[in-house]
C-alpha positions in Angstrom: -21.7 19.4 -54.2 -24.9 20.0 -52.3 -27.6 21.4 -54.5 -31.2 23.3 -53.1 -33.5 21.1 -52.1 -31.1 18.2 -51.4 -30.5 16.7 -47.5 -27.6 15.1 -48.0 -24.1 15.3 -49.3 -23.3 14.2 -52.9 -19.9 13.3 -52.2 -17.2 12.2 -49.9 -15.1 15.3 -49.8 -18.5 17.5 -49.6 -19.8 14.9 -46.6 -16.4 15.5 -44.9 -16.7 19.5 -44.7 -20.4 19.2 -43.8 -19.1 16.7 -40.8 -16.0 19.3 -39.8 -19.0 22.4 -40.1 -20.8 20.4 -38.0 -18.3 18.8 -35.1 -17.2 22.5 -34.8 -20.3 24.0 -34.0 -21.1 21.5 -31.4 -18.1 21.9 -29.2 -18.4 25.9 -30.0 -20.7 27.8 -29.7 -22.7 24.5 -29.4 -21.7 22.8 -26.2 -21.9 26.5 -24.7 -25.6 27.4 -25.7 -27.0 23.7 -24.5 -29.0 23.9 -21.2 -28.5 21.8 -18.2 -31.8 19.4 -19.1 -30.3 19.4 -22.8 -26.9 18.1 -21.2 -28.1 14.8 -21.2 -29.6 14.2 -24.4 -26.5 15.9 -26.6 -24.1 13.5 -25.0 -26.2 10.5 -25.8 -27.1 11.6 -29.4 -22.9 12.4 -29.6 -22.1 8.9 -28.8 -24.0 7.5 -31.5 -22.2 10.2 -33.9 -18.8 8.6 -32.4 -20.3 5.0 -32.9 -21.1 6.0 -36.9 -17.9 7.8 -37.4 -15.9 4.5 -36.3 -17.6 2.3 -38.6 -17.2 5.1 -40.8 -14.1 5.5 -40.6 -13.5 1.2 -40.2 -14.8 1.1 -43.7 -12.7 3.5 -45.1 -9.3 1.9 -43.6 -10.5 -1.4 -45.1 -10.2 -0.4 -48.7 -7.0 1.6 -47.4 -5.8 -2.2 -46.5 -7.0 -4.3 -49.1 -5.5 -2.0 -51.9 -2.3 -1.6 -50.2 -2.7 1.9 -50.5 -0.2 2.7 -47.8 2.6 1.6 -50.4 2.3 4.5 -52.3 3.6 6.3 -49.2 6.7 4.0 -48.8 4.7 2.2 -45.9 4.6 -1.6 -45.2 1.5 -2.1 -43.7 -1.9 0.3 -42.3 -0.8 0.5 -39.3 2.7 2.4 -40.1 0.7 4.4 -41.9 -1.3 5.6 -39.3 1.3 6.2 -37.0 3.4 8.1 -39.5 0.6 10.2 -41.5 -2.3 9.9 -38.5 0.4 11.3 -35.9 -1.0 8.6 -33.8 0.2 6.0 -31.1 1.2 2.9 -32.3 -0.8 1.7 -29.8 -3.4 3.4 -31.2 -2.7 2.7 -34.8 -2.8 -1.2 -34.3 -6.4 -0.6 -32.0 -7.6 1.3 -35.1 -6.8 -1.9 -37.5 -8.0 -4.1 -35.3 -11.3 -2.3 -34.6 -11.6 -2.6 -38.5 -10.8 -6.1 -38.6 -13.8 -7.0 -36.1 -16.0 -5.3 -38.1 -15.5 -6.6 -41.1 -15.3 -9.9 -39.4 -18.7 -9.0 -37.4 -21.0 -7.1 -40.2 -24.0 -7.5 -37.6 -22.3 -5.7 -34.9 -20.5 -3.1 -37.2 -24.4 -2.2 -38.2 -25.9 -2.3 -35.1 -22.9 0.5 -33.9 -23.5 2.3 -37.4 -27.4 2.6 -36.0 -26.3 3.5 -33.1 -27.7 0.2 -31.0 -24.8 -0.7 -29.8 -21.1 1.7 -28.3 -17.8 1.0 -29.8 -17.1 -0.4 -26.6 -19.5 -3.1 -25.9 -19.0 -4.0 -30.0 -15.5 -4.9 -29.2 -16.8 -7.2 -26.4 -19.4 -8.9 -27.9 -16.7 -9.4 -31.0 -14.2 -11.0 -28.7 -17.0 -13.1 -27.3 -17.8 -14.7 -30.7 -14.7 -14.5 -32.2 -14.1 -18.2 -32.4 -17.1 -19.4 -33.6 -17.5 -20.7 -37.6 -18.4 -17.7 -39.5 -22.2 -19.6 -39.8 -22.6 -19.3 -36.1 -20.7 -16.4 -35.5 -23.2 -14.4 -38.2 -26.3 -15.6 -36.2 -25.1 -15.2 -32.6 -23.6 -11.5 -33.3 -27.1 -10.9 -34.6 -29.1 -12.0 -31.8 -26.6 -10.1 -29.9 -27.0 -7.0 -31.1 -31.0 -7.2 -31.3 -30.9 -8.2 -27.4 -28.8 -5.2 -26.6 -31.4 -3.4 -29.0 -34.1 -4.3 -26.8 -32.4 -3.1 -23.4 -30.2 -5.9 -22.1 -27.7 -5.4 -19.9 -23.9 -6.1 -20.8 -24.0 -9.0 -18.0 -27.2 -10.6 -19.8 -25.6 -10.4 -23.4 -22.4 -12.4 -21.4 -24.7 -14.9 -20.5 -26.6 -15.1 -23.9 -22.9 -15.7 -25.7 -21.5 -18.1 -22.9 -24.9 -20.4 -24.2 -24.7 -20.3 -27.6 -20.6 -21.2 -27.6 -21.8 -24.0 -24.9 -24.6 -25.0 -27.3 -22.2 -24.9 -30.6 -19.1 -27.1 -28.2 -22.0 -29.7 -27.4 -22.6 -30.2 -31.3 -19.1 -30.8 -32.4 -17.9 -34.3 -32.5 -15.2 -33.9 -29.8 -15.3 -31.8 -27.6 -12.5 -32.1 -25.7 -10.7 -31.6 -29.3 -12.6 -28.2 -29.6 -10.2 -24.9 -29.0 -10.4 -23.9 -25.7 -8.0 -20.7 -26.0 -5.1 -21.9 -24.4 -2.7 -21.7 -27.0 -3.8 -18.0 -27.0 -2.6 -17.5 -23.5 0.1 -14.7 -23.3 1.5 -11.9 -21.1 3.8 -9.3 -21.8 5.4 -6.6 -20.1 6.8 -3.2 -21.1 8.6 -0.5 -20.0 8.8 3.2 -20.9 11.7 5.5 -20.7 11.1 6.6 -17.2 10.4 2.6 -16.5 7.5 2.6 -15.7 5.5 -0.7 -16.9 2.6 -1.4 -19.1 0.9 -5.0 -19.2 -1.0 -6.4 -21.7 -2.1 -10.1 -22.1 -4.7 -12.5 -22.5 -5.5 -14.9 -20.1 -7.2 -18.3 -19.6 -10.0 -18.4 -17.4 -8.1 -20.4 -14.5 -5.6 -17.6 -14.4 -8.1 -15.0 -14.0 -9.7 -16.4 -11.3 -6.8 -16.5 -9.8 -6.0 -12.9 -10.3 -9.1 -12.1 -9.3 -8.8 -13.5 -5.6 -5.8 -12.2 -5.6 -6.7 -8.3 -6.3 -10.3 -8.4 -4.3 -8.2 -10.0 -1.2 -5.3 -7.8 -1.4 -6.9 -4.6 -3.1 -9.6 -3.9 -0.2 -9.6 -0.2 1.6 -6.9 -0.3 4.4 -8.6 2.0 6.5 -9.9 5.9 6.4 -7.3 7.4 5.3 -7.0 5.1 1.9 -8.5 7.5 -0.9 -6.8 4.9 -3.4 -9.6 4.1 -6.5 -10.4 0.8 -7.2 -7.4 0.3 -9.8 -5.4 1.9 -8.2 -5.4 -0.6 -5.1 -5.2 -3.4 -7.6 -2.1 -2.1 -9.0 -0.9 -1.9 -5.2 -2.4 -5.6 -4.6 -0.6 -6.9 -7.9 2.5 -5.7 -6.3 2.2 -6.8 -3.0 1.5 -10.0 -4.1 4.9 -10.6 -6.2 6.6 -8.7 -3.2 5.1 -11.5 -1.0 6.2 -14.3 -3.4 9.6 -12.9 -3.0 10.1 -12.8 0.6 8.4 -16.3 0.9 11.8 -17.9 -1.0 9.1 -19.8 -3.2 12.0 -20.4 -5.3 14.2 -23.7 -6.3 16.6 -25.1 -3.8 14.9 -23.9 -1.0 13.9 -27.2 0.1 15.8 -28.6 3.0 16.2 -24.7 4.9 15.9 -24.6 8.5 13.2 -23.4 10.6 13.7 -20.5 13.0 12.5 -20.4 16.6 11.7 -17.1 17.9 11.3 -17.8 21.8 10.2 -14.8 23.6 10.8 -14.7 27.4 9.4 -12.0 29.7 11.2 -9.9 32.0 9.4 -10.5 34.6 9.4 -14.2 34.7 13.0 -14.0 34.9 13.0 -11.7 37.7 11.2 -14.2 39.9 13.1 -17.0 38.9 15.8 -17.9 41.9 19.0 -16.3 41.5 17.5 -13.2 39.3 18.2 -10.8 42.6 21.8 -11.8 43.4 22.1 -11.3 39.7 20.7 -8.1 39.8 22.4 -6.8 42.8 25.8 -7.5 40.7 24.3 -6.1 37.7 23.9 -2.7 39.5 27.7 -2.6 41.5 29.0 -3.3 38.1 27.4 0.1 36.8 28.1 1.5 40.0 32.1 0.4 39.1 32.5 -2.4 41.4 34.5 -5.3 40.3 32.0 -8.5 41.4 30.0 -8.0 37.8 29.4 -11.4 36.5 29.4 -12.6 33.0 27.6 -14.5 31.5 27.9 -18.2 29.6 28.5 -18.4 26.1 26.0 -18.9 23.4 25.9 -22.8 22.8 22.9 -23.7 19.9 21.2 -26.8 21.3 18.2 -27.3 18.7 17.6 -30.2 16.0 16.8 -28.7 12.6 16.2 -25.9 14.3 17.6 -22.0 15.1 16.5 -20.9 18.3 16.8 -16.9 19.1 15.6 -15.9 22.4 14.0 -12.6 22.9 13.2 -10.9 26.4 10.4 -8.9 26.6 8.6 -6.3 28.7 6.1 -4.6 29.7 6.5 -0.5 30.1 4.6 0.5 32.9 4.1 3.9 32.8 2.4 4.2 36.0 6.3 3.2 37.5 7.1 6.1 35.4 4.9 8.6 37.4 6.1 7.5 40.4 9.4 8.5 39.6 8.2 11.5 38.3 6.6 12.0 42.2 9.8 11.0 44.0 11.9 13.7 41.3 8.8 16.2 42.2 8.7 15.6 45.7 12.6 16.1 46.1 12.5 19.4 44.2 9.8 20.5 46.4 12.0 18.9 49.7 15.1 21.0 48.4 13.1 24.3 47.6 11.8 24.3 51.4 15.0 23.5 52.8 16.9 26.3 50.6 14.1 29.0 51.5 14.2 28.0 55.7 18.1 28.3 54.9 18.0 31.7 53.0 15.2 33.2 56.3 18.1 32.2 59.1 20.9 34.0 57.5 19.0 36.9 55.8 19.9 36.1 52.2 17.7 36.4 49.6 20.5 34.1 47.3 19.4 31.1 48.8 15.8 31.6 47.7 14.3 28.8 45.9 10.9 28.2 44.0 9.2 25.5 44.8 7.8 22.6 42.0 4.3 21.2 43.2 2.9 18.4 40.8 0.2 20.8 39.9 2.8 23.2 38.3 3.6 20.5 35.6 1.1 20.9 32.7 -0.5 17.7 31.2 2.2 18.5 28.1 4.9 18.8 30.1 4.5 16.1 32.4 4.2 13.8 29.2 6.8 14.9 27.9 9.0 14.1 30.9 7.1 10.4 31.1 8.4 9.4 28.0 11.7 11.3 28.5 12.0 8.6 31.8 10.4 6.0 29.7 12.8 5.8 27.5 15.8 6.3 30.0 14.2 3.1 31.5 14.0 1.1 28.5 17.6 1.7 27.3 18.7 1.4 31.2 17.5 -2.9 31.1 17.4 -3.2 27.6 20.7 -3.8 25.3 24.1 -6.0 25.5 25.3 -6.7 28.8 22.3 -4.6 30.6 20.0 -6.0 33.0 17.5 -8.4 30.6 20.8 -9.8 29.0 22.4 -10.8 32.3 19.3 -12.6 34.0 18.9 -14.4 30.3 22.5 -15.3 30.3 23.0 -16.0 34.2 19.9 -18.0 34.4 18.8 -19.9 31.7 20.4 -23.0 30.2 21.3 -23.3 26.8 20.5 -22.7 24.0 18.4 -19.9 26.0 21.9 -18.0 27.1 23.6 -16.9 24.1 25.0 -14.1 23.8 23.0 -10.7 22.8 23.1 -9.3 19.5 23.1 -5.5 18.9 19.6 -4.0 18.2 21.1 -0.2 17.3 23.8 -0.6 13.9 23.7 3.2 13.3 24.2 4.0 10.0 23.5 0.6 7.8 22.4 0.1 3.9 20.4 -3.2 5.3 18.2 -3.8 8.0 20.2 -6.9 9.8 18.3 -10.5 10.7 17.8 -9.7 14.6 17.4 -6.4 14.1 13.7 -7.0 11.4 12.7 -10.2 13.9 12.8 -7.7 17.1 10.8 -5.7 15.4 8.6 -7.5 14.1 8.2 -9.3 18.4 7.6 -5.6 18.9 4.7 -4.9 16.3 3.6 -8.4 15.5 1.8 -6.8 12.7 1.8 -3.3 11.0 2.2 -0.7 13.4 0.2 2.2 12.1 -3.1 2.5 13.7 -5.8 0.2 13.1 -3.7 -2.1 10.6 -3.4 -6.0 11.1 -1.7 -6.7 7.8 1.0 -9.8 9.2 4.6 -9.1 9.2 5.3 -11.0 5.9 3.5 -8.1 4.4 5.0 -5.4 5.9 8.4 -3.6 5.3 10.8 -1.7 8.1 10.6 1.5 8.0 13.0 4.3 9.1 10.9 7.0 10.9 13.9 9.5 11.0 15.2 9.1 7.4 19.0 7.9 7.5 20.1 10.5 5.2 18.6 13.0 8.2 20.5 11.2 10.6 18.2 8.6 11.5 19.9 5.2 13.1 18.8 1.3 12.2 17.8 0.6 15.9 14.2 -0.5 17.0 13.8 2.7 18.2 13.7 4.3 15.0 12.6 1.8 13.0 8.8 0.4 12.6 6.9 -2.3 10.4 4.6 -1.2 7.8 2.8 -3.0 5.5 3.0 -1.7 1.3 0.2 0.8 1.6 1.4 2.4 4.8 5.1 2.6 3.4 4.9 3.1 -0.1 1.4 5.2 -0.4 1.1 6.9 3.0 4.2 7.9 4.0 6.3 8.2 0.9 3.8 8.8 -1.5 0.9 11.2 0.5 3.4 12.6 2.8 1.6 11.1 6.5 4.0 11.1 9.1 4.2 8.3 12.4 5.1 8.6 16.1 6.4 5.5 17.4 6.0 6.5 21.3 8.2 4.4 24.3 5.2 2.5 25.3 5.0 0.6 21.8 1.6 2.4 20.6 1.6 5.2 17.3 0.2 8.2 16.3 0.0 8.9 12.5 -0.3 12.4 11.5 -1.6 12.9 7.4 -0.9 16.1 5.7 -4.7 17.6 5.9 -4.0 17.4 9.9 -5.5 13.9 10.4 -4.6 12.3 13.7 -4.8 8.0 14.2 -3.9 6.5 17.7 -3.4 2.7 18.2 -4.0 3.7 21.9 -6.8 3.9 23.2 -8.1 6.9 25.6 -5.5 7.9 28.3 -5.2 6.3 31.3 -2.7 6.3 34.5 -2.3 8.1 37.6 -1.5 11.7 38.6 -1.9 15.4 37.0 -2.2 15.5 33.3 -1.6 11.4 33.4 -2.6 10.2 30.2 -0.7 10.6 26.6 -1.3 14.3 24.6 -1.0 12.7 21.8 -4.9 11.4 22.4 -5.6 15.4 21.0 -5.1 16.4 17.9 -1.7 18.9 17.5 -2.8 22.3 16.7 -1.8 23.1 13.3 0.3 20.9 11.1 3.2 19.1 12.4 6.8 19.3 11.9 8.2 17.5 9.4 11.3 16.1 11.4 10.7 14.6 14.9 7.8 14.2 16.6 5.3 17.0 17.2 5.3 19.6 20.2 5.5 18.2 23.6 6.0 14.4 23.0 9.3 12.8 23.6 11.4 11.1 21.0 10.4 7.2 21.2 12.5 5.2 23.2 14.2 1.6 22.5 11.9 -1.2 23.4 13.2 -4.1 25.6 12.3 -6.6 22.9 
């Protein structure tokens, strides 16, 4: 018991009320009566409490250990204990044994954390560090450790100072190459919780962690503004797309001896003005017009060595075509509303009134709205089976150039088919969500209108987005993406951020120029796109 006059406590049980008196009033009313300049200062002096109640408490659990004293509970070993009487972790258990084992492994460090010179955390470091030095050494370097972290040192500078004297110890032994290098201590494992998600734990040689290192700082950079990911968190990200990309490479057995896929992409317009494209177009259009001179044509012959060629038409979507036609539609309404009104003066009735439609009287949303309307009516009018693109490719080129078109729209389907991903990816060529370059090996296809909400597998509905993009941005922070007839995308995030791939609008005519260049006023809706845009059309890829 304390008596008058004495500082201290007498015993163990009297030192552990004084301890509970005195942990209580610091977080109440303690932590409460402290000023803000006093803020500072507590914390510090509580940290070196923490640091003296580990080693404290290190000292204790070492007795605990080395009399067995967990027996008399009907427990095999301290760690059980712990987690059984402590109501503790077994993770944390086994950390509390181990943190006793480097001390009494490391008595200089254990007293420079008692003293307060040194955190619990950097201990552990420096004990790791010299760990598999001879006691001798160990001693001596732990010492001049703790008295250069005494003196201000930085945890980089002690690093260096341990990295020396192991060199200097290596360079004294007789061999060596014979001296312990840690590979043998090299593991990795891998668990999984109930709700499966993963814990990893390991320890790795220093060729593997330079190698992981590369790996995260290339892969687990910022993708762009909108990434409010912290730095582990991206590395998680980056540690997955990394096996991801492993995966889809095939770096597995047996793959040697696979072919090698052509993707040969031929414009529209070069087949246009190839000869023969405009008798073959002039069929093309009495066959839709139900004429029976529509010509097929050849079959697919593969003519490649080692090779699989595909060939892909592409085009370019003009959209100042597209407000053309919207003039010619504009100028006919406005042709027929004259000719109704001179009509309904001559025979006196006002029935045959009509309004007339000036370009003026389309508003910038509306006329957009109709461009990509037309767009996309263009697009699926030359693009698919057996549509224009297909029959100058078929009627005009020789094999294995003419084969016969696969279908780019499956509706509903559990997989996203071989010709269907490689159109896409023609169509994006990387990630399409604005300002991304990740490549397509890194990037998934994504179903803008989910299939369970009706959306189809057709290049239409379907984009490529690289992990972040998919996984984080749209299924994880709820941002939503435009894919518009014209190939570009607007991504909408859910604190009303607006990205364009585009850049400012352009074209000719009243209100020419996408709306989508503004920001929507208020937030979006969550299913199709936003007010006065069009849903995006196919591409003619």
């Amino acid at each position: 018991m304390c008596t008058d006059g004495d500082e201290g406590p007498v015993t163990v049980a009297d030192a552990l009320r004084m301890a509970d008196a005195a942990l209580g009033f610091l977080r109440d009313p303690g932590a409460a009566s402290l000023l803000p300049a006093e803020l500072g200062g507590a914390l510090e002096a509580v940290g070196v409490l923490s640091g003296k109640l580990a080693t404290a408490r290190a000292a204790i659990l070492a007795r605990f250990e080395a009399e067995r004293a967990y027996t008399a509970d009907g427990h095999g070993s301290a760690t059980a204990w712990l987690k059984a009487r402590g109501r503790v972790t077994g993770k944390a258990a086994a950390a509390q044994v181990r943190q006793m084992r480097q001390f009494r492994d490391h008595p200089a460090i254990e007293n420079a954390v008692a003293t307060g010179e040194v955190s619990q955390s950097w201990a552990g470091e420096l004990a790791e560090w010299t760990r598999k030095l001879p006691p001798d050494w160990r001693h001596d370097v732990d010492k001049l450790l703790a008295d250069t972290a005494s003196a201000g040192a930085r945890l980089e500078d002690l690093a260096v100072v341990a990295q020396a004297a192991y060199e200097k110890w290596r360079s004294q032994q007789p061999d060596p190459d014979d001296s312990d290098d840690g590979f043998d201590d090299r593991f990795l494992t891998l668990g999984a919780t109930l709700d499966n998600a993963g814990r990893v734990n390991g320890n790795l040689t220093p060729e593997c962690t330079a190698a992981l290192q590369a790996i995260l700082d290339s892969l687990g950079k910022r993708a762009g503004p909108e990434d409010e990911r912290t730095e582990a968190q991206r590395y998680h990200d980056a540690l997955q797309l990394a096996c991801e990309l492993l995966l889809r490479a095939r770096l597995v057995p047996d793959r040697a001896g696979a072919d090698t896929r052509v993707d040969t992409v031929i414009d529209l317009a070069r087949l246009l003005s190839l000869p023969g494209a405009g008798e073959l177009q002039e069929a093309w259009l009495a066959a839709l017009a139900g004429e029976h001179s529509y010509l097929d044509g050849l079959d697919a012959e593969v003519a490649a060595c080692d090779a699989v060629i595909t060939p892909v038409v592409t085009g370019h979507l003009d959209l100042a075509v597209v407000d053309q036609m919207i003039d010619v539609i504009v100028a006919y309404l406005d042709e027929a509303g004259s000719t109704a009104t001179a009509t309904a003066t001559v025979t006196g009735s006002a029935s045959g009134r009509a309004t007339t439609l000036s370009p003026e009287a389309l508003s910038p949303q509306a006329r957009q709205a109709l461009r990509y309307a037309i767009a996309r009516l263009a697009v699926d009018l030359v693009a698919g089976p057996d549509r224009l693109a297909s029959i100058l490719r078929r009627g005009l080129l020789d094999a294995p150039y003419n084969s016969k078109p696969v279908i780019l729209d499956v509706g509903v389907s559990a997989a996203i088919p071989g010709a269907l991903r490689r159109a896409i990816q023609l169509r994006g060529r990387h990630c399409e969500w604005p300002g991304c370059s990740k490549p397509p090996a890194h990037c998934d296809v994504h179903h803008l209108r989910h299939q369970a909400d009706g959306g189809e597998t057709s290049t239409s509905n379907c984009v490529l987005l690289c992990q972040f993009h998919h996984d984080i941005c749209i299924h994880r922070w709820n941002w939503r993406l435009v894919l518009h007839p014209d190939g570009t995308t607007t991504a909408y995030g859910p604190r009303g951020q607006v990205l364009h791939s585009h850049g400012p609008p352009g074209g000719s005519g009243p209100g020419s120029g996408p709306p989508h260049c503004r920001p929507p006023r208020g937030r979006p809706p969550r299913d199709g796109p936003p007010k006065g845009h069009a849903p995006p059309g196919n591409q003619a890829a």
